[in-house]
C-alpha positions in Angstrom: -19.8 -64.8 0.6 -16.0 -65.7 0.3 -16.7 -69.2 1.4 -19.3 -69.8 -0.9 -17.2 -67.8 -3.8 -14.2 -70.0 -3.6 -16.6 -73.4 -3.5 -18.3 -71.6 -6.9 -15.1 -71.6 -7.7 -13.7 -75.0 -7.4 -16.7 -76.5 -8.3 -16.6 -74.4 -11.3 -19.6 -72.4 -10.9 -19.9 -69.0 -12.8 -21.4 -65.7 -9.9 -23.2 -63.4 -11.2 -22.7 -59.9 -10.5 -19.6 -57.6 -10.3 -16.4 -58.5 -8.7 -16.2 -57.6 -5.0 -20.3 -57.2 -5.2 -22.0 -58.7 -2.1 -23.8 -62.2 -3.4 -27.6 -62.1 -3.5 -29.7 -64.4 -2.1 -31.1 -66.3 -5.2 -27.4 -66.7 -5.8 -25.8 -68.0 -3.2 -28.6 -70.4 -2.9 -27.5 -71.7 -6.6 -24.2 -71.9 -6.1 -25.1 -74.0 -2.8 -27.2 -76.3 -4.7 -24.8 -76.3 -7.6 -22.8 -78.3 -5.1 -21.9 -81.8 -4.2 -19.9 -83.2 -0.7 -20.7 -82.6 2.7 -20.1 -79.2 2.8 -23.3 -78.5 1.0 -25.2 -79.1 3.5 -23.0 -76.9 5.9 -23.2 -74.2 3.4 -26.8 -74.4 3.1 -27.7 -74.3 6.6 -25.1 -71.1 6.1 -27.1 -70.0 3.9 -30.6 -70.4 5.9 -29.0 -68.7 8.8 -28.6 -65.3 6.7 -32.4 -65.0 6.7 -32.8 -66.0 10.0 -31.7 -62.2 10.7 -30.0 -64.0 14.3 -26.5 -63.3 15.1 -26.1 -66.5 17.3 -27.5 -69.2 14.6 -25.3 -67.0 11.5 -22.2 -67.7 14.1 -22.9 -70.8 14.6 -23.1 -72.0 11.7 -20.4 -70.3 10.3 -17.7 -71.9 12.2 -19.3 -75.0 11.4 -19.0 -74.0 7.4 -15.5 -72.6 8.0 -14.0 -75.8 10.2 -15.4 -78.1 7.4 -13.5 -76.0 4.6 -10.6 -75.7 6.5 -10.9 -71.7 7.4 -10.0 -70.4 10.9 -12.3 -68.5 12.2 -11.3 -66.4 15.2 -11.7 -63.2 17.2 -8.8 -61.1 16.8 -6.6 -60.3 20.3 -7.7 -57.0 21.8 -4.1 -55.3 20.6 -5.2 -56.5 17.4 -8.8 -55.1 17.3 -7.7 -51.9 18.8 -5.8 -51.8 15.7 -8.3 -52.4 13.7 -10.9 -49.8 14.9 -8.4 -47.1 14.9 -7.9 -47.7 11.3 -11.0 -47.9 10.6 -11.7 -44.6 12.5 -8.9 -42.5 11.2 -10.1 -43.6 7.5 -13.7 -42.9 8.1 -12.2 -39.5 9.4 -9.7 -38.9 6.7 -13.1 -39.3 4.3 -15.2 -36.9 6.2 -12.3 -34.2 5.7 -12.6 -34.6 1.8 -16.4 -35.6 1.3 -18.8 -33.0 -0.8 -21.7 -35.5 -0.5 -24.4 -35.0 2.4 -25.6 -38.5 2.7 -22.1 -40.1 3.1 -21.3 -37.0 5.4 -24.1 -38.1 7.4 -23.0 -41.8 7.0 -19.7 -41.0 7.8 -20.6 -38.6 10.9 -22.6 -40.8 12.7 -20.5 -43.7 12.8 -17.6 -41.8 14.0 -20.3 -40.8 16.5 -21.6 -44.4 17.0 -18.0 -45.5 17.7 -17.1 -42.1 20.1 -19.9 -43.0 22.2 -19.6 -47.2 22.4 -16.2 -47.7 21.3 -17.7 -50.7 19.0 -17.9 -50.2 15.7 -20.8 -50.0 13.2 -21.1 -50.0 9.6 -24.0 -49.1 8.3 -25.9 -49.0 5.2 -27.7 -45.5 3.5 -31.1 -47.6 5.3 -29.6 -48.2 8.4 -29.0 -44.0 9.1 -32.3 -43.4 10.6 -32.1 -45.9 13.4 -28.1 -45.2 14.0 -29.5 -41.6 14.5 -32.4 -42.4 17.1 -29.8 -44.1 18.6 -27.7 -41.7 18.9 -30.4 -39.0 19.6 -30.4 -38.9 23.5 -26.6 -38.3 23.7 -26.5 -35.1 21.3 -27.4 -31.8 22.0 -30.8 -31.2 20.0 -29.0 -28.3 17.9 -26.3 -30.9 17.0 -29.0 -33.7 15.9 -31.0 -31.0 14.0 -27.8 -30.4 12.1 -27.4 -34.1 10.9 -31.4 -34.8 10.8 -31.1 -32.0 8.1 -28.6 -33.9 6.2 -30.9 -37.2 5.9 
């Protein structure tokens, strides 16, 4: 979405949506043919790759898209990542100390879970709690996955 947000950009091409809002299909897709150069067709097949639902083809072509635009795309050192995912686990922790919703306890909760028990980190959306939770299932006690089955 940023690449294809700063091409809108440049080529003067209004989004839709709010500011910081993820790009829909139908819009990325006009801002792609909105476009002229050879990174149209890079960002296209960008594009194409998001419906593919693949991790390798959306990789690929990404770094394709981001060496023709003149973005490095790298994997960050492992200092640097184990940065990263402590951040991001003390914040989703500082959140769960202050949160009176249920469904964003239960979010929250079960990523913190996800990343106790893998070490990777997941981010999922309100749709994407019932699989993270039969994931989780075998490695909880059965009181402790009642507990946040009740919340969803």
């Amino acid at each position: 979405d940023c690449i294809i947000a700063d091409k809108a950009e440049q080529a003067g091409v209004k989004l839709e949506g709010e500011d910081g809002a993820p790009l829909t299909a139908e819009t990325r897709n006009k801002v792609v043919n909105g476009l002229t150069g050879p990174l149209k067709g890079q960002l296209a097949a960008l594009v194409e790759s998001l419906t593919k639902k693949t991790p390798a083809a959306f990789q690929s072509a990404l770094e394709k898209c981001a060496d023709e635009a003149g973005i490095e795309c790298k994997a960050p050192d492992k200092n640097t990542e184990r940065s990263l995912v402590f951040g991001i686990k003390l914040s989703w922790s500082e959140q769960l100390q202050s949160e009176p919703h249920p469904p964003v306890v239960l979010l929250l909760a079960s990523q913190i879970l996800f990343h106790h028990l893998t070490k990777g980190v997941v981010s999922a959306p309100g749709r994407g709690i019932a699989p993270l939770l039969e994931f989780l299932r075998p490695s909880l006690k059965p009181e402790a996955f009642a507990k946040l089955d009740a919340l969803h």
